[in-house]
C-alpha positions as CSV (number, residue, x, y, z in Angstrom):
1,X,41.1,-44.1,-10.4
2,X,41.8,-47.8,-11.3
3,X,39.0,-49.6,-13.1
4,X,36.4,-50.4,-10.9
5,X,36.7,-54.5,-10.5
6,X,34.4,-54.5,-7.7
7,X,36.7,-54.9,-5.2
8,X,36.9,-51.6,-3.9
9,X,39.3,-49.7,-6.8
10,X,38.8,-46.8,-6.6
11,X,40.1,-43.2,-6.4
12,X,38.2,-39.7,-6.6
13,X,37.9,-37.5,-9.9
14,X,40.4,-34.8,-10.3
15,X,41.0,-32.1,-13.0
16,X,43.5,-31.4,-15.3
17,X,44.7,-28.7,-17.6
18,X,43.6,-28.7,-21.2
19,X,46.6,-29.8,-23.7
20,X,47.0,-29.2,-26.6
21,X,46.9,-32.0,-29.3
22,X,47.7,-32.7,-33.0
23,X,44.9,-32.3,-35.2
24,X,45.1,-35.1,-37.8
25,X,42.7,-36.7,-40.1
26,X,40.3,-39.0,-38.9
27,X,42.0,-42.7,-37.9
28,X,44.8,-42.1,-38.3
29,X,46.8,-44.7,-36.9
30,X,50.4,-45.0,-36.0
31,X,51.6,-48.8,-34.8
32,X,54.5,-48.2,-32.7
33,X,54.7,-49.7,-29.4
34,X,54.6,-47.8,-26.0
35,X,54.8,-48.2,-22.4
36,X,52.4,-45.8,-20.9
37,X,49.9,-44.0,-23.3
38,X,47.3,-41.3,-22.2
39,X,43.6,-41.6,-23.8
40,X,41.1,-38.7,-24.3
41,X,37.4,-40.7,-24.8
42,X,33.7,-39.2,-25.7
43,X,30.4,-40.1,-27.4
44,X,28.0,-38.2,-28.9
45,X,24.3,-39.0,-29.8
46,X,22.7,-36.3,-31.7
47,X,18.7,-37.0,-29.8
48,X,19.9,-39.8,-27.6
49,X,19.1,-42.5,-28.4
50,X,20.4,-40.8,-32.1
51,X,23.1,-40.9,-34.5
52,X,26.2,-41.5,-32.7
53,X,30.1,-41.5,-32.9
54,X,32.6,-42.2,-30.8
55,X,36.1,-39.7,-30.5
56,X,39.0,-41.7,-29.5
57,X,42.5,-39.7,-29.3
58,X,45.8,-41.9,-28.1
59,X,48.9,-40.0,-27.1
60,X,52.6,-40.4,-25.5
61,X,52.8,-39.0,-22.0
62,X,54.4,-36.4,-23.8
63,X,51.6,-35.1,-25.9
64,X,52.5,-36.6,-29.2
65,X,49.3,-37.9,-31.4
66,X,49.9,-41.8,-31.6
67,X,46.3,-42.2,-32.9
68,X,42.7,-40.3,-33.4
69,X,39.3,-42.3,-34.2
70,X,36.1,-40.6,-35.3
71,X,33.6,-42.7,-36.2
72,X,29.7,-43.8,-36.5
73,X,28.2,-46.3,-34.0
74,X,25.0,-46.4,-35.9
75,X,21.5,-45.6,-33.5
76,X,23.2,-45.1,-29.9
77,X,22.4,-43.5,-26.6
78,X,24.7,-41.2,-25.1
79,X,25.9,-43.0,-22.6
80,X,26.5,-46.1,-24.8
81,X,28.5,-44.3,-27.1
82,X,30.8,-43.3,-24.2
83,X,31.4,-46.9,-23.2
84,X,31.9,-47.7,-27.1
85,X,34.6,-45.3,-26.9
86,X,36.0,-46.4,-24.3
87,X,36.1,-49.9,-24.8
88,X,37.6,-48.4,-28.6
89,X,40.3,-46.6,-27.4
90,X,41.4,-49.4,-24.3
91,X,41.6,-51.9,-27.5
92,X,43.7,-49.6,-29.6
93,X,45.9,-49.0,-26.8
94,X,46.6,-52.5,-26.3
95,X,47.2,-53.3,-29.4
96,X,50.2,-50.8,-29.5
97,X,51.9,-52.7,-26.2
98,X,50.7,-50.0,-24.0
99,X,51.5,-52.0,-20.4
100,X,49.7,-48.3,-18.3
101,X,46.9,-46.3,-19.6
102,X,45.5,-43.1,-18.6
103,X,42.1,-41.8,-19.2
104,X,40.4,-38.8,-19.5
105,X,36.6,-38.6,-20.0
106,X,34.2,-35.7,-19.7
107,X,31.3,-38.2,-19.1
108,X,31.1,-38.0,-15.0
109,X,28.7,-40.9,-15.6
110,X,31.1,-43.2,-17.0
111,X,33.8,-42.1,-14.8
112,X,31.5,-43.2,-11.4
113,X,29.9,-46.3,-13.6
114,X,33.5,-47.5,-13.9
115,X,34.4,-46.5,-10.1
116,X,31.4,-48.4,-9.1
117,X,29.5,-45.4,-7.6
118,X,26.9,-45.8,-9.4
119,X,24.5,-48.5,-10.3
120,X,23.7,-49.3,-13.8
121,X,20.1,-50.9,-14.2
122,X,20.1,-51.9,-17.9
123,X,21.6,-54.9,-18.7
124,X,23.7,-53.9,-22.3
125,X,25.1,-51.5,-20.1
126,X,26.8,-53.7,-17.4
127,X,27.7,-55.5,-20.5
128,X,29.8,-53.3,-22.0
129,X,30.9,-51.9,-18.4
130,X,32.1,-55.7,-17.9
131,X,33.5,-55.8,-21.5
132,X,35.5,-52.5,-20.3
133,X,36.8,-53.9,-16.9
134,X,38.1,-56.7,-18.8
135,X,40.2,-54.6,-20.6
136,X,41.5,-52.9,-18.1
137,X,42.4,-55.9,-16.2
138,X,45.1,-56.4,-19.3
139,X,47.0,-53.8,-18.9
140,X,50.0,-54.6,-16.2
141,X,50.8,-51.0,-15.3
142,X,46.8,-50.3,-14.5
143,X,44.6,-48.1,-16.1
144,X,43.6,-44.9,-14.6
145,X,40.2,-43.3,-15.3
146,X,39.5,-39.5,-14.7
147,X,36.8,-37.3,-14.9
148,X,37.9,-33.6,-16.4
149,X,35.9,-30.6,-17.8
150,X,34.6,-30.5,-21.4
151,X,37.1,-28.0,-22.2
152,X,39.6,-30.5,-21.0
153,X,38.5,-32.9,-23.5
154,X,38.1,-30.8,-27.1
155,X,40.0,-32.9,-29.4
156,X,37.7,-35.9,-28.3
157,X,34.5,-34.2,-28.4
158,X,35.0,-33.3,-31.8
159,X,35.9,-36.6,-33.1
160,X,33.0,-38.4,-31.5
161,X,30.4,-35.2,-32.8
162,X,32.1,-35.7,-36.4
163,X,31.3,-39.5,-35.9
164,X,27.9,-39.2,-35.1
165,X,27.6,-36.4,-38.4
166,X,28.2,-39.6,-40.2
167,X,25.6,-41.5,-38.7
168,X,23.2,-39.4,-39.4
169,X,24.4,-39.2,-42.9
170,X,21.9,-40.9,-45.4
């Protein structure tokens, strides 16, 4: 689906296979530029609100690892930590030229938050759904947003739970 604007963008959720991806340390960044790039997003709050992280994984249509982000958020609910990543992963992806992005979350909340399906009552959190929409609104080619299995998002998951690991760290 395109970004919710509130105008009616929207598309249903739809599954994809699990691909396999690079495992390679922890932010680690490349800078070259691309046209389209596919994004794998979670959060994780270990007792929500907890310690939470956010996994961020950028790759080529093809599958190549362009960049992977694990990292604390500090004291987080769940469901902020999946905007956080988000909102992460959207400015990472601009700031490599990417004109099209597609996203893959296993947060079905995010994924109808975005759509606009469902209403979001606290106020941080139309916040950082605006700050997100804004985002998207950047990117010429659109940004697609889908909703996939857990499986489907491994590589994510365990970067945002290693993030979180370091917010609860002393």
């Amino acid at each position: 689906m395109r970004c919710a604007d509130g105008q009616g963008n929207r598309t249903s959720s739809s599954h994809r296979p699990q691909q396999e991806f690079s495992f390679l340390p922890p932010n680690l960044c490349s800078m070259t530029s691309h046209d389209e790039l596919h994004l794998c997003i979670d959060g994780a709050s270990k007792g929500n609100p907890g310690a939470a992280g956010i996994g961020v994984l950028l790759t080529t249509p093809e599958g190549e690892t362009v960049c992977e982000i694990g990292e604390s958020i500090g004291q987080a609910t769940n469901n902020v930590a999946e905007y956080k990543a988000l909102i992460r992963g959207l400015e990472e992806a601009r700031a490599r030229g990417a004109r099209r992005v597609v996203v893959q979350t296993d947060s079905q909340l995010l994924a109808r938050q975005m759509e606009g399906r469902y209403k979001i009552n606290a106020p941080h959190l139309r916040a950082l759904r605006e700050q997100a929409v804004a985002l998207c609104r950047l990117f010429p080619g659109g940004v697609t947003l889908t909703h996939v299995l857990r499986a489907g998002n491994a590589r994510a998951d365990a970067l945002a739970t290693q993030g979180a690991r370091l917010a609860a760290r002393p």
